[in-house]
C-alpha positions as CSV (number, residue, x, y, z in Angstrom):
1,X,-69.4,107.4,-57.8
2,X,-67.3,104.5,-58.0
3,X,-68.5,101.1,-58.9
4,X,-68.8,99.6,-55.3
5,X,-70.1,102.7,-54.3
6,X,-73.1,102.1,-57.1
7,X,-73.4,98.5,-56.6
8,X,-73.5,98.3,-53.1
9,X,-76.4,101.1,-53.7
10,X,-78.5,98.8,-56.0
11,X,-78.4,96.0,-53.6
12,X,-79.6,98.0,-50.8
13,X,-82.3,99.4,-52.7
14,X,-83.4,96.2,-54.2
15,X,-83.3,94.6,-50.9
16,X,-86.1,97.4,-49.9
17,X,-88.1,96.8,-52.9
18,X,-88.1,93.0,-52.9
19,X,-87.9,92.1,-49.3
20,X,-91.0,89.2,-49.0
21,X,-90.8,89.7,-45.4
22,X,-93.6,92.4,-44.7
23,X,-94.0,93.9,-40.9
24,X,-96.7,91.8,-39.4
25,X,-99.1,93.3,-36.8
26,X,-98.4,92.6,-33.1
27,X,-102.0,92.0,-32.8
28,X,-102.0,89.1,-35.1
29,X,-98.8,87.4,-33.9
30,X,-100.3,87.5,-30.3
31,X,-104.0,85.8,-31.3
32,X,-104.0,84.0,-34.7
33,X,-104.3,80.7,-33.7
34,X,-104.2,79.5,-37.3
35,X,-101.6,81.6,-38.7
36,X,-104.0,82.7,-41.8
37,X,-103.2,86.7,-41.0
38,X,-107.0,87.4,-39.5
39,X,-108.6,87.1,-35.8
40,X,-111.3,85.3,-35.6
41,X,-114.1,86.4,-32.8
42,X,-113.0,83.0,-31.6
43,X,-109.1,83.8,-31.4
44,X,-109.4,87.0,-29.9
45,X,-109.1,87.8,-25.9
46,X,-111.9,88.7,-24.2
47,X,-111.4,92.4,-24.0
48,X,-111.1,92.5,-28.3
49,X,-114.1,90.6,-28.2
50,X,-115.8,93.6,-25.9
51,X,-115.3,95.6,-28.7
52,X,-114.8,93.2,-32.3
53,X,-117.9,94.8,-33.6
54,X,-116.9,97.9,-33.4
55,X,-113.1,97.1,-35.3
56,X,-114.5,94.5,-38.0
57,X,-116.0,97.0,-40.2
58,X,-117.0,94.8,-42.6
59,X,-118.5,92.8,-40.4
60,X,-117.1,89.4,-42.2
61,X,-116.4,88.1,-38.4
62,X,-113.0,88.4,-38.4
63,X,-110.5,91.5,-38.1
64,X,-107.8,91.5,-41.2
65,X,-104.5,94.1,-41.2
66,X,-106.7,96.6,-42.3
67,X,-108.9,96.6,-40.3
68,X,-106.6,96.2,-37.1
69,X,-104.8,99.1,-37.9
70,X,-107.4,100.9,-35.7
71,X,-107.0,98.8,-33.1
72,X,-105.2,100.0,-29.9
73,X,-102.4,97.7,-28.7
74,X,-102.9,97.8,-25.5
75,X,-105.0,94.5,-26.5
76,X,-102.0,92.5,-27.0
77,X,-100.2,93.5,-23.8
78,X,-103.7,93.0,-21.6
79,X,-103.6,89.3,-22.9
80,X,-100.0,89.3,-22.2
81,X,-101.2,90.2,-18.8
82,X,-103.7,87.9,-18.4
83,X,-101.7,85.3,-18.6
84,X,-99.2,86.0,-16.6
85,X,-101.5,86.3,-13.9
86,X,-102.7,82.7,-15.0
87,X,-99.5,81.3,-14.7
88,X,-99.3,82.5,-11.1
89,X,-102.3,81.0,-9.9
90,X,-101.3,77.8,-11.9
91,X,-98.1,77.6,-9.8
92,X,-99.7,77.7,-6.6
């Protein structure tokens, strides 16, 4: 291997290792309000709160990345939904 072969190689890779930008959950970009990485009871829509017992296992009243690894999707996209529909009726 050449040498800009090799260091092109050890930036990639140290890009990968370093990177401080982690993948965050759809889930939390959709409800947390307050941007502190949990939902809150409060935060959530009302079909996560149908079920936020069942997800916070710990029962410490919010749901953190763990924990919302579990939890289907679909939640974000039905808020998503939700409000479109708002939007709707708030134009007429």
């Amino acid at each position: 291997m050449s040498i800009p072969t090799v260091l092109v190689t050890v930036i990639f890779y140290s890009t990968l290792l370093f990177s401080s930008e982690e993948a965050v959950n759809p889930l939390i970009q959709k409800f947390d309000k307050n941007d502190d990485g949990k939902i809150f009871y409060e935060e959530a829509s009302a079909e996560l709160q149908e079920h936020f017992c069942q997800y916070d296992v710990d029962q410490d009243a919010y749901l953190n990345d763990e924990e919302l690894k579990v939890v289907p999707l679909s939640f974000a996209k039905e808020k998503t939904e939700k409000e479109d529909t708002e939007k709707k009726e708030e134009k007429k």
